[in-house]
Backbone as JSON, one array per atom type, in Angstrom:
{
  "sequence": "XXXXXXXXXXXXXXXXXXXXXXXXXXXXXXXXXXXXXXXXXXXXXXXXXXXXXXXXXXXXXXXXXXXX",
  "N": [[16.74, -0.38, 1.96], [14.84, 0.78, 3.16], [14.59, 3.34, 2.29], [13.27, 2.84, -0.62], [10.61, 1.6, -0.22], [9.67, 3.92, 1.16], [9.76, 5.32, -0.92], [8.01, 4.52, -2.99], [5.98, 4.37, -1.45], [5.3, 6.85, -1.29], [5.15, 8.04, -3.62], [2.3, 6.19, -4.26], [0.81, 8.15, -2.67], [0.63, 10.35, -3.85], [-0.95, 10.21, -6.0], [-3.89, 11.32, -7.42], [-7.08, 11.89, -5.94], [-9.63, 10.79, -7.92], [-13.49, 10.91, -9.38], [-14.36, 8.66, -8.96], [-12.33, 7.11, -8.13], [-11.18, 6.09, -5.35], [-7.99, 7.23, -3.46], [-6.25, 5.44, -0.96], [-4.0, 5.61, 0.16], [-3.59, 8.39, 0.44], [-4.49, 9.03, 3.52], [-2.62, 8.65, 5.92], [-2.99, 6.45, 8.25], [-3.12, 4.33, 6.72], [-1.04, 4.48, 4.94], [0.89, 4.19, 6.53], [0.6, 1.73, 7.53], [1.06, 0.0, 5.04], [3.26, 0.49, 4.65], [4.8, -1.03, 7.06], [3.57, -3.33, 6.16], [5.24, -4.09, 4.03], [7.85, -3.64, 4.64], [8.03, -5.39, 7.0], [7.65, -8.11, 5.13], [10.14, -7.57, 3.1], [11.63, -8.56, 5.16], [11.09, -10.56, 5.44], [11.91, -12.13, 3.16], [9.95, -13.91, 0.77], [8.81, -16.29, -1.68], [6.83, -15.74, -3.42], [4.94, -13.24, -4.95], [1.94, -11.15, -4.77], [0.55, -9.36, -7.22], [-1.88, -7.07, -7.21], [-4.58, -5.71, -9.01], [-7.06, -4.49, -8.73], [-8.02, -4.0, -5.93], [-9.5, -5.26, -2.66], [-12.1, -2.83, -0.88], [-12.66, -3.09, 1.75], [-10.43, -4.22, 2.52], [-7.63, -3.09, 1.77], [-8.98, 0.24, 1.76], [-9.41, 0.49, 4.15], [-7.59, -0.88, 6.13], [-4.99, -0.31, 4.45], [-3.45, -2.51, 3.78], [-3.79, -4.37, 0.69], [-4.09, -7.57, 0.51], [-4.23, -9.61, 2.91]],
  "CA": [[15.43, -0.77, 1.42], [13.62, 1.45, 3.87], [14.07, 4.51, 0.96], [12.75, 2.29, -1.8], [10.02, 1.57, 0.22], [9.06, 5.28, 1.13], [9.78, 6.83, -1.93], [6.89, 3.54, -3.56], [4.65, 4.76, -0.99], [5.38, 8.6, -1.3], [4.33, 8.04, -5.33], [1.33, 6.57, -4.6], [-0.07, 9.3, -1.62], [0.49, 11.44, -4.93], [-2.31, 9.92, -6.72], [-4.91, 12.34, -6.63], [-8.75, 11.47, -6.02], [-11.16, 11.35, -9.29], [-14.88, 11.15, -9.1], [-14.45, 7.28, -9.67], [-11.52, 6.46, -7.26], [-10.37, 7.04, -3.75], [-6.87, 6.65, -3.07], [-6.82, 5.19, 0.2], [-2.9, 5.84, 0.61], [-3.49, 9.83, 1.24], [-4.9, 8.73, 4.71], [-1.54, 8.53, 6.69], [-2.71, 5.5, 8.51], [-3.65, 3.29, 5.54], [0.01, 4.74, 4.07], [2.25, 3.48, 7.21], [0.61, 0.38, 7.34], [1.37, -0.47, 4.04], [4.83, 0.43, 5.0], [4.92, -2.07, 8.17], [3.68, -4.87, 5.6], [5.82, -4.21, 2.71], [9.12, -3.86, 5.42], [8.21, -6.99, 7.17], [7.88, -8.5, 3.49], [11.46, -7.34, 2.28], [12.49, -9.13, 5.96], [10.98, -12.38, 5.2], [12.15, -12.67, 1.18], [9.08, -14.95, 0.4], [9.07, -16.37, -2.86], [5.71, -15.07, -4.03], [4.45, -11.51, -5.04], [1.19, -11.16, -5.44], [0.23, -7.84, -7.21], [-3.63, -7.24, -7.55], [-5.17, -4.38, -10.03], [-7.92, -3.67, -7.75], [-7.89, -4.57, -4.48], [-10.8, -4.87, -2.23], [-12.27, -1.91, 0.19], [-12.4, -3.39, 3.53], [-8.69, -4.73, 2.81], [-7.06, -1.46, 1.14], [-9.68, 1.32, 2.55], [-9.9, 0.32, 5.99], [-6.14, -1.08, 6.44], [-4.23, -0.18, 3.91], [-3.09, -3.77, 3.23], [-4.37, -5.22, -0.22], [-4.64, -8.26, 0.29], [-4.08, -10.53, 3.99]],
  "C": [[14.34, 0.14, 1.96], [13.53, 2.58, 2.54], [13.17, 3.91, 0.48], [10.97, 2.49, -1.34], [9.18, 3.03, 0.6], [8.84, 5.74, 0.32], [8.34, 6.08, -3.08], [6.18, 4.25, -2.81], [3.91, 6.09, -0.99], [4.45, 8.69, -2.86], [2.71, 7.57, -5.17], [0.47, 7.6, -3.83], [-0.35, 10.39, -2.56], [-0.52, 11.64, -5.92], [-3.25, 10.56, -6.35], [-6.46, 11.64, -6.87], [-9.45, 11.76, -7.24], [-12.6, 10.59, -8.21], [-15.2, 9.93, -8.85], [-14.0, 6.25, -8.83], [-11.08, 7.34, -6.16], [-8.94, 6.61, -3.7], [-6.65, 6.96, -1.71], [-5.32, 5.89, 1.22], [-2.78, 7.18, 1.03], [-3.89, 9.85, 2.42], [-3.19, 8.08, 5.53], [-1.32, 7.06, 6.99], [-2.68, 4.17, 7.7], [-2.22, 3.09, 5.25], [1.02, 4.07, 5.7], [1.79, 1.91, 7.76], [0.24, -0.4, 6.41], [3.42, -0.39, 4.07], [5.46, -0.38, 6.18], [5.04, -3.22, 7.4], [4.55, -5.15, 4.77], [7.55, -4.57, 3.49], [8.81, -5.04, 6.2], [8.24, -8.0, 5.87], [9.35, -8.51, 3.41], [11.95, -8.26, 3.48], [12.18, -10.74, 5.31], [11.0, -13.24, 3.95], [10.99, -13.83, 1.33], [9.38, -14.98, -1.27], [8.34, -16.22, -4.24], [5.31, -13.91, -3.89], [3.46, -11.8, -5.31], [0.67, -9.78, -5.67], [-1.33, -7.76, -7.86], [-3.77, -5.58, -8.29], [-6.29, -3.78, -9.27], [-8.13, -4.26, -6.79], [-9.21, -4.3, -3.53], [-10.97, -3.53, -1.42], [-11.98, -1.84, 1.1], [-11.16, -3.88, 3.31], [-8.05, -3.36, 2.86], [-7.19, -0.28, 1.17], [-9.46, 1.28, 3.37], [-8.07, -0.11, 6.91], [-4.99, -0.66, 5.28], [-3.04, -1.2, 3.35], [-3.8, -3.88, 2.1], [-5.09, -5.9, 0.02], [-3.82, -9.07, 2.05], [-5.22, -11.7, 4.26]]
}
């Protein structure tokens, strides 16, 4: 699961910046702690996903979590 997991996070670091949007995931630390939450996740099978379309700043800028 660890691939799956890298190769999700590798796609989005690929997203390149417009005039409009930052992608927060080209910042290393944002990008491995989205990979801490998502691998504790896969440990603790919960039985809810929640996938958000835009996610706030101070969550997703600043930590690289979504949503906590």
């Amino acid at each position: 699961m660890h691939c799956a997991i890298k190769k999700f996070i590798n796609n989005l670091k690929d997203v390149e910046n417009t005039y409009d949007m930052e992608n927060p995931y080209q910042n290393q630390i944002q990008a491995n702690n989205l990979f801490i939450y998502l691998h504790y996740m896969v440990e603790a099978s919960p039985d809810t996903l929640f996938v958000g379309e835009a996610p706030g700043y101070k969550g997703c800028a600043l930590m690289g979590v979504p949503f906590y």
